[in-house]
DSSP file (Angstrom, degrees, kcal/mol; ACC not computed):
  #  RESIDUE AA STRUCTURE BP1 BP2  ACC     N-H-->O    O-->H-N    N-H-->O    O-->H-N    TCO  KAPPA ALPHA  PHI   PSI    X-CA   Y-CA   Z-CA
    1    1 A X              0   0    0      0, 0.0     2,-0.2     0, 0.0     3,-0.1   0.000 360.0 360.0 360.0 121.5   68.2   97.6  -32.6
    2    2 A X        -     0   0    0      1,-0.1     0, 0.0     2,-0.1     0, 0.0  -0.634 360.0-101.2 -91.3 145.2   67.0   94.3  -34.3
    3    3 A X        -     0   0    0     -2,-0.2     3,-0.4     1,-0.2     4,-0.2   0.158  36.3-179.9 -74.4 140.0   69.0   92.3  -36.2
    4    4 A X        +     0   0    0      1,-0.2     4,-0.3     2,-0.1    -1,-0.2   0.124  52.9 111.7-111.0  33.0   68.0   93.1  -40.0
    5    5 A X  S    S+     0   0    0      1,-0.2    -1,-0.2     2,-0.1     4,-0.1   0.561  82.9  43.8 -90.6 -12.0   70.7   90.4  -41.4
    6    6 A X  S >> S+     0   0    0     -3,-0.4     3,-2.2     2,-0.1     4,-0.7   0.790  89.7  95.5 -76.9 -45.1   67.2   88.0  -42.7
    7    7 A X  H 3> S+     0   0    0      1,-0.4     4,-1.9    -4,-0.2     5,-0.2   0.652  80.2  52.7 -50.7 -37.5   65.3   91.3  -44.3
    8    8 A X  H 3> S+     0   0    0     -4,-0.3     4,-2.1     2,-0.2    -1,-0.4   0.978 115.2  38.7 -69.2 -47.3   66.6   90.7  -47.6
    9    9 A X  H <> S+     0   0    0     -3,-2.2     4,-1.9     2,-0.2    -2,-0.2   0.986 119.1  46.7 -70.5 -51.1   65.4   87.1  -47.6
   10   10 A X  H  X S+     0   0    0     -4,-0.7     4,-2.2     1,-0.2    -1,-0.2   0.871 115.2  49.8 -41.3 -43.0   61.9   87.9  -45.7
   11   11 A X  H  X S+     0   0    0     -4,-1.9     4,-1.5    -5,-0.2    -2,-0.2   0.928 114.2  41.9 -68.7 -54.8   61.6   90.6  -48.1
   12   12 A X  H  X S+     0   0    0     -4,-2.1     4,-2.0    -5,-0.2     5,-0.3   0.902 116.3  51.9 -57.2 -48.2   62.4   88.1  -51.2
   13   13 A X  H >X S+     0   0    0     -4,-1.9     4,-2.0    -5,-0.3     3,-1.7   0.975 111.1  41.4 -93.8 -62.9   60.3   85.6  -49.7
   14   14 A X  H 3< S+     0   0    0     -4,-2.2    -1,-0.2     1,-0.3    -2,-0.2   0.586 114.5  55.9 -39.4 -28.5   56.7   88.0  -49.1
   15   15 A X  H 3X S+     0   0    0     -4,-1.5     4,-2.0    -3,-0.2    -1,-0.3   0.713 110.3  41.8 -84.3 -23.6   57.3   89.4  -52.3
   16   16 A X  H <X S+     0   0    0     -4,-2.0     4,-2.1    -3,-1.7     5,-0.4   0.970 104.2  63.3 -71.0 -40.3   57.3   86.0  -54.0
   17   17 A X  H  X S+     0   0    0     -4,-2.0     4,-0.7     1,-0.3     5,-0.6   0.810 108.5  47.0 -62.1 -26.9   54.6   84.7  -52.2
   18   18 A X  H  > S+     0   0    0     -5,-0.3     4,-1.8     2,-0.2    -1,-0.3   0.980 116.2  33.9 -92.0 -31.3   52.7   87.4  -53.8
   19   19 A X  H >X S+     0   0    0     -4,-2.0     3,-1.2     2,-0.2     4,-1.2   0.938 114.8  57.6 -79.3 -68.5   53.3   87.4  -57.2
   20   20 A X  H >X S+     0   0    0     -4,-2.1     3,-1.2    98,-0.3     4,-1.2   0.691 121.7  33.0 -25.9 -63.9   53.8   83.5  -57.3
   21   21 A X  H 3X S+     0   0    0     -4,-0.7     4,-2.1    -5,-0.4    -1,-0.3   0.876 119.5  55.1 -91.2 -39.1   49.8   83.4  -55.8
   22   22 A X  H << S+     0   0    0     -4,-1.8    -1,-0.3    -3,-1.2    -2,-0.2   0.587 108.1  46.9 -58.0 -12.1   48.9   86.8  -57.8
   23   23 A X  H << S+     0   0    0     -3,-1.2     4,-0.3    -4,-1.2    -2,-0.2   0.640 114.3  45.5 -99.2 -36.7   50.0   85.2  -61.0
   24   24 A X  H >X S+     0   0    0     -4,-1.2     3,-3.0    -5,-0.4     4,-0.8   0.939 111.7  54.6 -75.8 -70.8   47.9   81.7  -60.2
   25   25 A X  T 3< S+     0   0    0     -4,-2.1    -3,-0.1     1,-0.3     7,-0.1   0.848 111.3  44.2 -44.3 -30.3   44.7   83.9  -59.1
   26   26 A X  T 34 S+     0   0    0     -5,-0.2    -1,-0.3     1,-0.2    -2,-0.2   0.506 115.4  48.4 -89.0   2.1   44.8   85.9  -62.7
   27   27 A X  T <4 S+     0   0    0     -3,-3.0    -1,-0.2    -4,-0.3    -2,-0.2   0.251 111.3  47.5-133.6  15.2   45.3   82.6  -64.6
   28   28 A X  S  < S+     0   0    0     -4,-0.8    -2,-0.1    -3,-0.1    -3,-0.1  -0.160 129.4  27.9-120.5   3.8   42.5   80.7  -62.9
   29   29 A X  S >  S-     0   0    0     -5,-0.3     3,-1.2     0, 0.0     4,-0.3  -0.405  85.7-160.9-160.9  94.6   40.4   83.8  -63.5
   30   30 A X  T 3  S+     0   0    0      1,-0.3    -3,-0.1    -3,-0.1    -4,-0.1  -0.588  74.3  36.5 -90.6 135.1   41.5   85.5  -66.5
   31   31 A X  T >> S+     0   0    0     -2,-0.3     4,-0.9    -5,-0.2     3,-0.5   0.205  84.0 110.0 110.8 -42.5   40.4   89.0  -66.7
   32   32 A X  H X> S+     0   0    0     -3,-1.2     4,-4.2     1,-0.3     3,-2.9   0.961  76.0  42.6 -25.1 -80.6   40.7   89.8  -63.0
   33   33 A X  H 3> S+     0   0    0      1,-0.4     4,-1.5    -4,-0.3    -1,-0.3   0.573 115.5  50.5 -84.8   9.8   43.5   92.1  -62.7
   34   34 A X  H <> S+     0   0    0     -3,-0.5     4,-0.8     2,-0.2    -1,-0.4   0.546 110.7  47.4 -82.3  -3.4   42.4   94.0  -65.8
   35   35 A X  H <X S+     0   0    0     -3,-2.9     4,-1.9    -4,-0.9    -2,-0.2   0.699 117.1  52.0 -95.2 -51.2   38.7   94.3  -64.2
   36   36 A X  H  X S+     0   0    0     -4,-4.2     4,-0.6    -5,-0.2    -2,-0.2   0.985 111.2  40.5 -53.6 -68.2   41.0   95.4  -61.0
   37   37 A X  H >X S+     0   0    0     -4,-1.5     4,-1.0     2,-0.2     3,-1.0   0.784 112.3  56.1 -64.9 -31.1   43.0   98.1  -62.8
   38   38 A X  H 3X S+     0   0    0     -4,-0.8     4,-1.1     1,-0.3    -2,-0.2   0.964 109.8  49.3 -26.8 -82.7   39.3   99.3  -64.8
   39   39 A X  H 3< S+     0   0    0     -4,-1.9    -1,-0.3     2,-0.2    -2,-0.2   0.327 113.5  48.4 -62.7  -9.1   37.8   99.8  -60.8
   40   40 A X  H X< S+     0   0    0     -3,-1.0     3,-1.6    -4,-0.6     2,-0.5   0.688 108.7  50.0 -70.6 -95.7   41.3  102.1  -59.7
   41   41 A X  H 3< S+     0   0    0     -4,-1.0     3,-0.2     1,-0.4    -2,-0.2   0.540 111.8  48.0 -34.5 -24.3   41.1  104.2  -62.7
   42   42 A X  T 3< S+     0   0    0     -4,-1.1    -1,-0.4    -2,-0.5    -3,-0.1   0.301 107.3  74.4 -86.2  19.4   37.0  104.9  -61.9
   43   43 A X    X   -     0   0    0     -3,-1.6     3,-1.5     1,-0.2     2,-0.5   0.161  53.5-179.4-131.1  24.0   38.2  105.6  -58.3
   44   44 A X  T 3> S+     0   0    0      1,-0.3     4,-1.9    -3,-0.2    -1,-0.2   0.172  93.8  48.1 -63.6 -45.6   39.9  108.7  -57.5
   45   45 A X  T 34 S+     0   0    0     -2,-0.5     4,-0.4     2,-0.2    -1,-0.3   0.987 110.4  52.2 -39.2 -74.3   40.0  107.2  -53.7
   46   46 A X  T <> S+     0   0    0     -3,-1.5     4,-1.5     1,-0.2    -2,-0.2   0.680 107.0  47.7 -38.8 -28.8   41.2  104.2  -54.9
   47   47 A X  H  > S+     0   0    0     -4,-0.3     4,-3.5     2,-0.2    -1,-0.2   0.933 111.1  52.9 -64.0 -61.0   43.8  105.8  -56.7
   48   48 A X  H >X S+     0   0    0     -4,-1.9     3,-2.2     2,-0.2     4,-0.8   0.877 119.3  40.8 -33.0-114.7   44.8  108.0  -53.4
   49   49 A X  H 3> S+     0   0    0     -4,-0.4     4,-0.7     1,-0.3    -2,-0.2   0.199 108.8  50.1 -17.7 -53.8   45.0  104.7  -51.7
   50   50 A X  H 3X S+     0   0    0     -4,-1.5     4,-2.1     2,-0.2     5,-0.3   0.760 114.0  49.4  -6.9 -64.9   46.5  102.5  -53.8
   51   51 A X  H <X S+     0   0    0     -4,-3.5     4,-1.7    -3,-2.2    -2,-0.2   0.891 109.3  57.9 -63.9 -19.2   49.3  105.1  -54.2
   52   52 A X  H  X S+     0   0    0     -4,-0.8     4,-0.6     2,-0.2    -2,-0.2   0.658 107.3  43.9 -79.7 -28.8   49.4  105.4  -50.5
   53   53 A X  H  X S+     0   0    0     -4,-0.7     4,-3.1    -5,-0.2     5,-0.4   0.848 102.9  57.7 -98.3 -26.4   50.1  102.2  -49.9
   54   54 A X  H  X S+     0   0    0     -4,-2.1     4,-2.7     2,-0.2     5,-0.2   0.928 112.3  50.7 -58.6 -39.1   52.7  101.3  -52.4
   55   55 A X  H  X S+     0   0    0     -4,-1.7     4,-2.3    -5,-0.3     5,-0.3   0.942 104.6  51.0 -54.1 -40.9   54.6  104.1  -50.8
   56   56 A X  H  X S+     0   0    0     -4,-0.6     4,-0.7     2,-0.2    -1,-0.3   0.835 114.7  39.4 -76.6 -32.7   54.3  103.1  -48.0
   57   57 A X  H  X S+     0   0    0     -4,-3.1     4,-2.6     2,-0.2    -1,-0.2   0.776 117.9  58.7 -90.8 -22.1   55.6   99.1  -48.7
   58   58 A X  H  X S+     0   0    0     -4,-2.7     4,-1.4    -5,-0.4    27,-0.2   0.901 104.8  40.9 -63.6 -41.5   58.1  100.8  -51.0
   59   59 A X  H  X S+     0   0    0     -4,-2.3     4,-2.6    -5,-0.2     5,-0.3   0.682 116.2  51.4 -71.0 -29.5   59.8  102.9  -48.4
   60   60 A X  H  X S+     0   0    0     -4,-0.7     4,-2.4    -5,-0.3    -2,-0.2   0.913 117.8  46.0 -83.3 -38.7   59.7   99.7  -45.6
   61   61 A X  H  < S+     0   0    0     -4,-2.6    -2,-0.2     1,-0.2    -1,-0.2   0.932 117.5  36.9 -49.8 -43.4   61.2   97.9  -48.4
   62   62 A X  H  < S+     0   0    0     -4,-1.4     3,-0.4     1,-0.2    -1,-0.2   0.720 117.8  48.1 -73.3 -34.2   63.6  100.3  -49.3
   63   63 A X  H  < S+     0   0    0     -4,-2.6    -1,-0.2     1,-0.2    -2,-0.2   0.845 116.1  49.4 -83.8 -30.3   64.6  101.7  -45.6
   64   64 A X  S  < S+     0   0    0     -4,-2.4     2,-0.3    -5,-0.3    -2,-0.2   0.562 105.7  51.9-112.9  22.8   65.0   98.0  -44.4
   65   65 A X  S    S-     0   0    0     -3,-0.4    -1,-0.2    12,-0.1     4,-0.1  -0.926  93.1-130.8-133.1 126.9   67.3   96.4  -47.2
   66   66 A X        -     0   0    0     -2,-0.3    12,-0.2    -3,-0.2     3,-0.2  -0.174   6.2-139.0 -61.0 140.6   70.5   98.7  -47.5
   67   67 A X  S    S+     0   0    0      1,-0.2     2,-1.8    -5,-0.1     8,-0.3   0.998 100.2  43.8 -57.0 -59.3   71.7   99.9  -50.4
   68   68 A X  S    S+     0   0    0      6,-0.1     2,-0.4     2,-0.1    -1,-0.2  -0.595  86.7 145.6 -86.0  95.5   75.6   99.6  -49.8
   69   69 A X        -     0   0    0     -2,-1.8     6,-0.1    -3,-0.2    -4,-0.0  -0.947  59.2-135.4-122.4 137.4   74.9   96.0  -48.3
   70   70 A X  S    S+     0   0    0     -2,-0.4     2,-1.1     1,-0.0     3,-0.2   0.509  92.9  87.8 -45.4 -23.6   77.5   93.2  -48.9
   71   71 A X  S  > S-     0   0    0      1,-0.1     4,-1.4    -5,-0.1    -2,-0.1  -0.747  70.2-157.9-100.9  96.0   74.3   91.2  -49.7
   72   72 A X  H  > S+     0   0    0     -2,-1.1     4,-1.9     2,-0.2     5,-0.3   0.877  96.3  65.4 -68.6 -19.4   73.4   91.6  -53.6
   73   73 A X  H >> S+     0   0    0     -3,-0.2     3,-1.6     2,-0.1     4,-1.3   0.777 101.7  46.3 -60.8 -84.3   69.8   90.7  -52.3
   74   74 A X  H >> S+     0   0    0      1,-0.3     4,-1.1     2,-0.2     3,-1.1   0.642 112.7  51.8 -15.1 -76.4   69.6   94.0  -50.2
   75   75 A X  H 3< S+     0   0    0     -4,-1.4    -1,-0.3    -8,-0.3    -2,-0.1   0.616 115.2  35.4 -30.6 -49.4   70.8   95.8  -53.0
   76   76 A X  H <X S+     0   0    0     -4,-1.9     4,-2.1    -3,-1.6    -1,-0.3   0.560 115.5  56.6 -67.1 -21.1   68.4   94.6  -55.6
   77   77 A X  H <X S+     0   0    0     -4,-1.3     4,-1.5    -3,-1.1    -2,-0.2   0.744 109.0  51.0 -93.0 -32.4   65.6   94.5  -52.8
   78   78 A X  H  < S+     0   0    0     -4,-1.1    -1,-0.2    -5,-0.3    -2,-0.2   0.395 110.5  44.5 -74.5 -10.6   66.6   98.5  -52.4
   79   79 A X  H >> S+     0   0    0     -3,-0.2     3,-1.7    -5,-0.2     4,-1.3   0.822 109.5  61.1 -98.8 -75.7   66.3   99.4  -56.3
   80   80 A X  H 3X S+     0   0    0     -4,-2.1     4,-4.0     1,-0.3    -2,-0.2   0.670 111.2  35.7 -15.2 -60.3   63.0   97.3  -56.0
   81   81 A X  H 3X S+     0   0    0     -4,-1.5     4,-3.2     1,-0.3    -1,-0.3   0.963 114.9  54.7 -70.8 -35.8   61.4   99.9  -53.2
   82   82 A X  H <> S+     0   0    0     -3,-1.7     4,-1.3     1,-0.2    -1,-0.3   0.903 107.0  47.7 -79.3 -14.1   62.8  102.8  -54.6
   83   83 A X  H  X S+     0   0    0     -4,-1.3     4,-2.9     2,-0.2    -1,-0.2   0.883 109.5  61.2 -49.6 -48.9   61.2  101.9  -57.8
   84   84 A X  H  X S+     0   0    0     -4,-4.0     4,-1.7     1,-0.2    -2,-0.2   0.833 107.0  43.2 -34.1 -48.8   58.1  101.4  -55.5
   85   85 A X  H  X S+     0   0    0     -4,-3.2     4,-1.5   -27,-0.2    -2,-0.2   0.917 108.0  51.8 -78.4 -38.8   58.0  104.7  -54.5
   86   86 A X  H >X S+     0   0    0     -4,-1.3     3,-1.3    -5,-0.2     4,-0.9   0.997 111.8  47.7 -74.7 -53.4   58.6  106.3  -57.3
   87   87 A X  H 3X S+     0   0    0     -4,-2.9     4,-3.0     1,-0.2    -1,-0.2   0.908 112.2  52.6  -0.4 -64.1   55.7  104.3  -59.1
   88   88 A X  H 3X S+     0   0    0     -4,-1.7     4,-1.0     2,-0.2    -1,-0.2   0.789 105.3  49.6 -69.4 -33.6   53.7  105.1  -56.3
   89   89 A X  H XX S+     0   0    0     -4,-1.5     4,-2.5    -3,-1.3     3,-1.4   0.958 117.4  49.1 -62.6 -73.5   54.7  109.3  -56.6
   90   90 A X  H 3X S+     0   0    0     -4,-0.9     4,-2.1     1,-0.2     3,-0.5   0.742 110.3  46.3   2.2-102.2   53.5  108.4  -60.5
   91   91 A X  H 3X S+     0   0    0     -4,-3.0     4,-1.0     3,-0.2    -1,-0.2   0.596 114.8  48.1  -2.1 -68.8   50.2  106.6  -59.3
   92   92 A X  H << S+     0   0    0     -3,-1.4    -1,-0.2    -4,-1.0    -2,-0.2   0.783 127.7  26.2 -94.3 -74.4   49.5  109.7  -56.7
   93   93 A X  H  < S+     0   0    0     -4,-2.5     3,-0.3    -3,-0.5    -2,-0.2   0.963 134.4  23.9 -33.9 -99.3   50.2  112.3  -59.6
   94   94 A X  H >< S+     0   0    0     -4,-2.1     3,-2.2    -5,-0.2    -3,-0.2   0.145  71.0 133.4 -57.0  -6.6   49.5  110.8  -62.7
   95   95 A X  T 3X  +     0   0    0     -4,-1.0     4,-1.9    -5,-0.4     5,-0.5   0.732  68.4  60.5 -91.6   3.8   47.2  108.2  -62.0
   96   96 A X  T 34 S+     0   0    0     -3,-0.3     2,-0.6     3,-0.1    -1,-0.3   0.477 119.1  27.2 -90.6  20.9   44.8  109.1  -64.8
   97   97 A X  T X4 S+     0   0    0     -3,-2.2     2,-0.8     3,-0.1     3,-0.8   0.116 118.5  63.2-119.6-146.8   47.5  108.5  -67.7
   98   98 A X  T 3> S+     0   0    0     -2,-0.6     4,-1.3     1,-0.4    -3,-0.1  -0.622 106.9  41.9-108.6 -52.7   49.3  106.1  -65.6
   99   99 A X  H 3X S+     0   0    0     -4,-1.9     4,-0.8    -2,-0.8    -1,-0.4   0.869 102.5  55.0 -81.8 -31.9   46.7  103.9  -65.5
  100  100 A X  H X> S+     0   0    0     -3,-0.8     3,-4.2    -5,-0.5     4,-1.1   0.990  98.5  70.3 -44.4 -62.5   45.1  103.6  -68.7
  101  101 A X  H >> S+     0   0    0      1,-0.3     4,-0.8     2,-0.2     3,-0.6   0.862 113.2  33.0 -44.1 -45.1   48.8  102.7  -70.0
  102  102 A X  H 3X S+     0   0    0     -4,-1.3     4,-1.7    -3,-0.3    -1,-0.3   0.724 106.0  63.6 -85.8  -2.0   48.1   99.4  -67.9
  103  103 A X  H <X S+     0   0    0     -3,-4.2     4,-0.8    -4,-0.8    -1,-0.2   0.771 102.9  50.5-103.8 -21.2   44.9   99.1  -68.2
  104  104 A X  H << S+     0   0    0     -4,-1.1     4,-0.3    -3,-0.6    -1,-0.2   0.395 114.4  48.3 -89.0  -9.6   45.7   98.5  -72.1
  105  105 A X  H  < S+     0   0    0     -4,-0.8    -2,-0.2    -5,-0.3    -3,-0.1   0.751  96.4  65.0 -62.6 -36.0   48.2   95.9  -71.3
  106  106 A X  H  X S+     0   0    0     -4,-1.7     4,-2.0     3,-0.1     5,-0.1   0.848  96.3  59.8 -48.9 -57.8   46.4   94.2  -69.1
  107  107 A X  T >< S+     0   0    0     -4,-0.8     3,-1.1     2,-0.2     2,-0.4   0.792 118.4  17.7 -33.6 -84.0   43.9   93.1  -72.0
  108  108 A X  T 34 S+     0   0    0      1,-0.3     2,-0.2    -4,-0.3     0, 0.0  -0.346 127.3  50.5 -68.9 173.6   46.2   91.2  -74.6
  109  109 A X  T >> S+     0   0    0     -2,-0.4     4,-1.4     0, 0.0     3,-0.5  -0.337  79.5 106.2-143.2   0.8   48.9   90.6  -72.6
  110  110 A X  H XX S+     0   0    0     -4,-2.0     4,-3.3    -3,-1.1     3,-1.0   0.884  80.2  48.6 -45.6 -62.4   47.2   89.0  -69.5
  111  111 A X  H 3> S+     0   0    0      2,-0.3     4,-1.8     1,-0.3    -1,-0.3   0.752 114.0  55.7 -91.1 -42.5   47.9   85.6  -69.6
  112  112 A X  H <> S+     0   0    0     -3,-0.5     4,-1.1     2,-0.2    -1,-0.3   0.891 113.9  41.2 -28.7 -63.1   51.9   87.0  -70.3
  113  113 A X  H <X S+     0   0    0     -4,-1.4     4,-1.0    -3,-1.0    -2,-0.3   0.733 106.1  60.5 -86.5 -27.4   51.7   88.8  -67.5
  114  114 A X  H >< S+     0   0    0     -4,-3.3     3,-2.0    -5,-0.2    -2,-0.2   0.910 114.2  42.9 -14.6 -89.4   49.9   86.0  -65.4
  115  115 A X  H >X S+     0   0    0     -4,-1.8     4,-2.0     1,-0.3     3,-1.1   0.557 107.4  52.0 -75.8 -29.1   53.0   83.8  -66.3
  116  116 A X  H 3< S+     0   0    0     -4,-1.1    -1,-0.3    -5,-0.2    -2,-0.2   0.515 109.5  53.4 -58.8 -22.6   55.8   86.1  -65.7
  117  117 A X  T << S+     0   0    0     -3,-2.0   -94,-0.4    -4,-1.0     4,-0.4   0.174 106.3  54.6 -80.5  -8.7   54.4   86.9  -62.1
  118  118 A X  T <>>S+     0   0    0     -3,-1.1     4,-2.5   -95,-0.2     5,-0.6   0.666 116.3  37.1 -82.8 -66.8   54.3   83.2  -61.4
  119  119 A X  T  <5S+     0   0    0     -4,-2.0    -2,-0.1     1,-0.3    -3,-0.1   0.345 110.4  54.9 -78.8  26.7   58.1   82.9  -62.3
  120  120 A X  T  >5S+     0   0    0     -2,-0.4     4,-3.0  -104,-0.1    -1,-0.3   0.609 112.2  51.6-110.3 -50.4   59.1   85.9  -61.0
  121  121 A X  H  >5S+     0   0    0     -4,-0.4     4,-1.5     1,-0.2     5,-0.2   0.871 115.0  39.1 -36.9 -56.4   57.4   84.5  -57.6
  122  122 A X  H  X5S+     0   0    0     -4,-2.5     4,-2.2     2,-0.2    -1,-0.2   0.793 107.7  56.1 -55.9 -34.0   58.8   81.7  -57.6
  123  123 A X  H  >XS+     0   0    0     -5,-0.6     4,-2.3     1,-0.2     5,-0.5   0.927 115.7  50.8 -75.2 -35.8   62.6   82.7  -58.8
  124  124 A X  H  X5S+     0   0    0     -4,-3.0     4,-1.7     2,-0.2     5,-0.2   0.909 109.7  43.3 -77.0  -8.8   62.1   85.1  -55.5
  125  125 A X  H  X5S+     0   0    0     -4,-1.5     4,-2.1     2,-0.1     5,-0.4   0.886 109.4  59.4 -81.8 -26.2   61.0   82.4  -52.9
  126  126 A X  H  X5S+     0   0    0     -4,-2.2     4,-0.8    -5,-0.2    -2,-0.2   0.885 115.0  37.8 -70.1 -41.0   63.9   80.1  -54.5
  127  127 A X  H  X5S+     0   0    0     -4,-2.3     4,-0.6     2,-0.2    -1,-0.1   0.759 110.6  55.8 -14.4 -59.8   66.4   83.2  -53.3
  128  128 A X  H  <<S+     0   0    0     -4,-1.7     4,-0.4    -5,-0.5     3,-0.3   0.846 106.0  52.4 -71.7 -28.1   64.8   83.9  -50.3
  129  129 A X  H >< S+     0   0    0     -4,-2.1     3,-2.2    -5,-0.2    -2,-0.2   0.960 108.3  54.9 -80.8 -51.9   65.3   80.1  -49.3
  130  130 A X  H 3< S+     0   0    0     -4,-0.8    -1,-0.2    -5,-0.4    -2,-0.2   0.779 103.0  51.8 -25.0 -39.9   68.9   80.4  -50.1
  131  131 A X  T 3<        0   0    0     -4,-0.6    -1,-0.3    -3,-0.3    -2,-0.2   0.437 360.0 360.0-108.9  10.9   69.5   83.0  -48.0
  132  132 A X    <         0   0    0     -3,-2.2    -1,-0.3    -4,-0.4    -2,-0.2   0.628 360.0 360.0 -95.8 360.0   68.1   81.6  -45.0
């Protein structure tokens, strides 16, 4: 079995790297990820898909940092996926209410959420180097 004593930090670290660079891409194009969530909500595929894959990174998250860990990264990294998945059931379901609710955040509040996905990226790559 290989050793999964990093996963919480790889995991911290992949996740930062995406919001940290998903938060820079919407605030160097502002408008984006509400033009993104617009093109799911016309997509009924896209929807399917989109829910299909958040389960699917939610569940790797979830199965490969343990709940009852010594490691409160693991633990938080374990709420994180199972939040994923359930999102992702939502998405799957739901996704025509689910998504209009973002898709009417997105407007006014971009630039919010721009910055809060920078510094949520960053506070996880500044974890994930810690733990290495």
């Amino acid at each position: 079995m290989p050793d999964l004593s990093l996963a919480p930090a790889w995991t911290a670290l992949f996740l930062g790297l995406f919001a940290f660079f998903a938060g820079i891409g919407e605030l160097r194009k502002p408008g984006h990820w509400h033009t993104l969530i617009q093109e799911i909500v016309a997509s009924p595929a896209l929807q399917l898909a989109t829910g299909l894959l958040e389960l699917f990174l939610g569940a790797v998250i979830y199965i490969a940092n343990p709940w009852a860990s010594p490691d409160w990264l693991s633990s938080v990294l374990s709420v994180v996926g199972g939040l994923m998945c359930i999102e992702a059931l939502m998405v799957i379901a739901f996704s025509d209410v689910y998504m209009a609710f973002w898709v009417r955040r997105f407007g006014p509040l971009s630039k919010l959420w721009s910055w809060a996905s920078v510094v949520i990226g960053l506070a996880l790559i500044a974890v994930a180097m810690l733990h290495f």
